[in-house]
Structure formats: structure tokens, C-alpha cells
N, C-alpha and C positions, 0 to 999 in steps of 0.2 A: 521328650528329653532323652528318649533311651540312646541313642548314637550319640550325644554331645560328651562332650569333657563335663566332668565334675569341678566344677569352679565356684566358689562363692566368698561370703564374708559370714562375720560375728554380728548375727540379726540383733535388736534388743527387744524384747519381746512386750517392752512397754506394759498397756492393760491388760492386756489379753494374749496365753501362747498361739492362738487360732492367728493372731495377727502377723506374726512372722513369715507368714507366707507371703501375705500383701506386700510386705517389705523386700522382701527376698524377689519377690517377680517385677517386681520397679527396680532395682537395681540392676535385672538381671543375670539371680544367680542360677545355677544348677543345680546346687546344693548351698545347706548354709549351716553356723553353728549357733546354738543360742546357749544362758542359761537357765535355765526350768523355774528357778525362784531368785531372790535379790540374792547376789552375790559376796555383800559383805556384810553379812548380819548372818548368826547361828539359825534367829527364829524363820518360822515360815508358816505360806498356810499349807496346809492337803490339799492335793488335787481331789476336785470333785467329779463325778460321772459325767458330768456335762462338758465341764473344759477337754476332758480323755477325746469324749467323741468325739467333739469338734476337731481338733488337732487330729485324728486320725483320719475323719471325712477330710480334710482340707488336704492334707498331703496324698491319699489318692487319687483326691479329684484333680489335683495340680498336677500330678506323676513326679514326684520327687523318690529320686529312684535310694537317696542317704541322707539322713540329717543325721548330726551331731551334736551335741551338748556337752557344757565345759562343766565341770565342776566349780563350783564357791570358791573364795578366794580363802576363807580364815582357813581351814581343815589344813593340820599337818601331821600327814601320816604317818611321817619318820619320827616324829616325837618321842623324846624317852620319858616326859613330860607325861605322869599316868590322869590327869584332867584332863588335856589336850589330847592326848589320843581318847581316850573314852568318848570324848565331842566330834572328835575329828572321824573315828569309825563310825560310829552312827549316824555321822553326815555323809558318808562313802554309800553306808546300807539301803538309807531313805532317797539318795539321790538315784544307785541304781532303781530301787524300786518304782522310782518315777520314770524312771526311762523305760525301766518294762512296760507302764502302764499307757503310757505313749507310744508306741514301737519305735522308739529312738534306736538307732541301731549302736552309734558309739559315745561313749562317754569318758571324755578325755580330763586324765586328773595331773595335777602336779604332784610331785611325791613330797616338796618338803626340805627341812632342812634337822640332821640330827646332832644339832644343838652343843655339837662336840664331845659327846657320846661316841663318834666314830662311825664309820659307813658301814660294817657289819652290821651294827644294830638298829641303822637308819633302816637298810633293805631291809631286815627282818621285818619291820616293824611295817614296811609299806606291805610286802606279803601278808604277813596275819590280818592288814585292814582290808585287802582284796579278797583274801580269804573267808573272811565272817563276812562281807558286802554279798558275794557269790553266792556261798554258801545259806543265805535265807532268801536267795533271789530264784524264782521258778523262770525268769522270763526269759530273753534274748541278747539281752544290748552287753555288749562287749566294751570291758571296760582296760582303758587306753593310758601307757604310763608314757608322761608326756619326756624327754628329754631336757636337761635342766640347761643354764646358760654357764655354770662353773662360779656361779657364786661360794663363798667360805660355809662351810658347813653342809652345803647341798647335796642331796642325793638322785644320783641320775645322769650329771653330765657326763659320767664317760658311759661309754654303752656297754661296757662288761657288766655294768654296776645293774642296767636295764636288764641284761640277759639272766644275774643273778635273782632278781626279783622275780622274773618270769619262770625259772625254773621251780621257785617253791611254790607257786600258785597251782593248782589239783582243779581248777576246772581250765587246762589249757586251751582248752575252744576256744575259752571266753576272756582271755587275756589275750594283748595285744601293745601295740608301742606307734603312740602319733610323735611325726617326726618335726621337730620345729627348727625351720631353715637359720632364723637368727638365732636363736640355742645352739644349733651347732658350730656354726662361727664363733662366736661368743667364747665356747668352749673351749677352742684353739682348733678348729678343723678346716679346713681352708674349702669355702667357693667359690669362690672368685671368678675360675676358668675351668675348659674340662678336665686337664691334668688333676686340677686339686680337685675337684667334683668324682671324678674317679679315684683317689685316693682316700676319701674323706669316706662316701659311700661305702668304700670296700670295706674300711675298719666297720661299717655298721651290718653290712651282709655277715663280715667274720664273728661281730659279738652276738649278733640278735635273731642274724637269719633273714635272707631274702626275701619271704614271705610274712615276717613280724608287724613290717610295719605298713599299718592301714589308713590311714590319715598322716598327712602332709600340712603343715600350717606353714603356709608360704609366707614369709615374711624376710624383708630385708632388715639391714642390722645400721644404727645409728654406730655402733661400737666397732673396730680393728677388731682381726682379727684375733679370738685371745684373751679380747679385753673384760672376758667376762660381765659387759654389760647386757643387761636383759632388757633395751630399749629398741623396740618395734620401727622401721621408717617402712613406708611404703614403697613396694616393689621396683625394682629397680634405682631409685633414688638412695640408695644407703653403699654402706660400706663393699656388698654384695656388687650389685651390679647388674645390671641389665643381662649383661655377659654371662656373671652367673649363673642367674637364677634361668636361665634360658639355660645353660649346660647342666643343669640338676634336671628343670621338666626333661629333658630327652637326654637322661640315664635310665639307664635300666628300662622300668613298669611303671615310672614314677609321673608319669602324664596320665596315668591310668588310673591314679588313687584319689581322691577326695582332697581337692586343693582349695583349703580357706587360708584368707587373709584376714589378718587381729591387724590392723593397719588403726594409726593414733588420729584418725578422727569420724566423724559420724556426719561426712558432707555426702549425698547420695549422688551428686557428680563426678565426687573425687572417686567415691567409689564401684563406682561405671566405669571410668576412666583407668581405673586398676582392672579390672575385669579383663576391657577389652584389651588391656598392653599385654595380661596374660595369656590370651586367646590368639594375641598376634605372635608371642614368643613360641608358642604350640609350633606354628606351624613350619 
């Protein structure tokens, strides 16, 4: 796999995390994302020594050069909410812990929404939860603040807001920014074509920095531009564009980065079918 493009989808990891592989190599990805435990429930179990090894024998034996994992869906880090954060950072600290324990390399989080407390105190509050995540983490997995779609309250959809975040976190290695193509449409940034794809990019090279962002969640946008909807269509078929999203992969390094698709369904033809329209847009 070392010369191919990094392409994949959002595995589900069913019984067993060792199985994502099997799934991931039927669909034919190159990469993929999962999450480590059920995503919409607080509790969970411990990883045991046994699942660890497995999941890390499978991914050398397969040669999966990036895997990724999302974060739970409850945790919100922007909360001014001191119950809600207290749940919400501890879900940040135990989910990196399990990426280290895995060698998951990213872990891609949403930031949230501050409740109308205001966006100074949303960032802070995503900072201090990546801060105490980091901060008792020895391992490697770099942890990833997702871009939001411009919902009311939300923290993230403009990227100065990301760059702010970034700057208060103290182990800068290990911070980083996954960039999601319908979040930023959503948000009002046009890509539609390359004019807007170069426009759009640029405001993120000037907030974040040309080298911030590490993962790519390819996805087209059910919503217009702007429209602030955070509804997923499959590549090419949405608001975006075939046109598009072909003029974002060949901007810049961006064919280069870890390209999963969150695409709204779980048919492993449809999502073949996404695969290869991306691998033909490559070229």
C-alpha cells in the first residue's frame, strides 16, 4: 500500500476492533476511520491486552500505513456546563489513551457547541480538554479538531477559531486540524470549482497553517452553500460536485493526506463505488 493514495471510509468495528481490517480490505480502502468503543453512550469497556495485540498484529500484517478514529458522539468540550465538561474531558483522556494503546495515529474530535457562553470561552474550554487529554497521555496519536458546519452556538467553523485553539495547546506535536469538506461548505466557503477551492483553502492556509491540517473527511454537502447544514451526501452527488471535490483533491498536498468518507450509508457497493469515483478524480 506504500505508493497508493490514502483513501478509505468510516469502518464499524462491530464485535471485534481486529475486524475492521477485514472490512476495510473488502471495500477496498487504504486507510479507514473507526470508533474504539459505542459512540453514543458515556460507558464502555477497557481495552484488554488481547484486543491491543490483535489490532496491532492485523494492521502490520495488512500494511496500513494510517488509521484514524473519531471520537463519541455525547462529549462536548466547549461546555460551560461543569458536569458536562468533567464527562466530556475524561472521555477525551480515556479515548486518547486508547489510541495510544492501539497505535492509532489520529484522533479526530468535534469541539462542541458553548451553549451561548460565547466563543472565547468555547475555545478555552476545548484547549484545557486537549490539554489534560495530552497531558496524561505518554503515547503518540495526535489529536485532531474537526472543523464545525456553522451551527448556532458552535465552536470551530471559522478557522481562526481552530487556530485559536491550537495555539493554547503546549504539546504542539500533538495537535492538529481534520478538515471536513461538507463543514466547510456548510460554513459559507465555497467548492464548488477551483476559483472557490482556492479561495476557500487559502483563508485555511492563512488561519491554521499549511501543514495543520492532517486528515481530510471527504464528504459532499446535502446543504447550499452557507446553509449551515451538517448533512453528509456521497461524493460527488451533493451540493459540492464532482467538480468540486476533484478541484480540492488536486489543491495544494491535499491528494496526499488521509481521505475518508462519513458517507450516510453502510452498502459495501456503494461504498466501493465512492472509492473508485475518488481514485478516478485523482487522476
Amino acid at each position: 500500500m506504500s505508493t497508493e493514495p490514502l483513501i478509505g471510509v468510516h469502518i464499524s468495528i462491530g464485535k471485534s476492533l481486529e475486524l475492521a481490517f477485514d472490512r476495510a480490505l473488502e471495500i477496498g480502502c487504504t486507510t479507514f476511520q473507526i470508533f474504539t468503543r459505542n459512540p453514543r453512550a458515556w460507558a464502555f469497556k477497557p481495552l484488554d491486552s488481547d484486543q491491543v495485540a490483535a489490532f496491532r498484529q492485523r494492521r502490520k500484517s495488512e500494511g496500513f500505513r494510517v488509521v484514524v478514529a473519531h471520537m463519541p458522539y455525547l462529549p462536548n468540550l466547549a461546555s460551560p456546563v461543569k458536569e458536562t465538561m468533567k464527562a466530556s474531558r475524561l472521555s477525551l483522556s480515556e479515548e486518547v489513551r486508547r489510541c495510544d494503546a492501539l497505535g492509532i495515529d489520529y484522533l479526530v474530535t468535534h469541539l462542541g457547541s458553548h451553549m451561548g457562553s460565547g466563543t472565547m470561552v468555547g475555545v478555552k474550554n476545548v484547549a484545557d480538554a486537549v490539554n489534560q487529554a495530552l497531558g496524561r497521555s505518554e503515547g503518540g496519536t495526535t489529536v485532531l479538531l474537526e472543523n464545525m458546519a456553522g451551527q448556532k452556538n458552535s465552536v470551530g467553523s471559522r478557522f481562526e477559531e481552530l487556530r485559536m485553539i491550537l495555539d493554547r495547546i503546549k504539546k504542539q506535536e500533538r495537535a492538529a486540524v481534520c478538515l471536513d469538506t461538507c463543514h466547510v461548505f456548510a460554513a459559507g466557503f465555497d467548492l464548488s470549482c477551483p476559483s472557490a477551492v482556492k479561495n476557500s483553502m487559502g483563508t485555511v492556509e492563512d488561519s491554521v497553517g499549511k501543514g495543520r491540517v492532517k486528515v481530510v473527511h471527504l464528504n459532499d454537502s446535502k446543504g447550499v452553500v452557507g446553509s449551515n447544514l451538517d448533512r453528509h451526501e456521497n461524493v460527488g452527488e451533493g451540493k459540492i460536485g464532482s467538480k468540486g471535490i476533484r478541484a480540492f483533491l488536486h489543491y495544494g498536498k491535499n491528494a496526499e493526506k488521509p481521505l475518508i468518507m462519513e458517507t450516510p450509508y453502510e452498502d459495501v457497493r456503494e461504498m466501493k463505488k465512492s472509492i473508485s469515483l475518488v481514485r478516478s478524480l485523482l487522476k
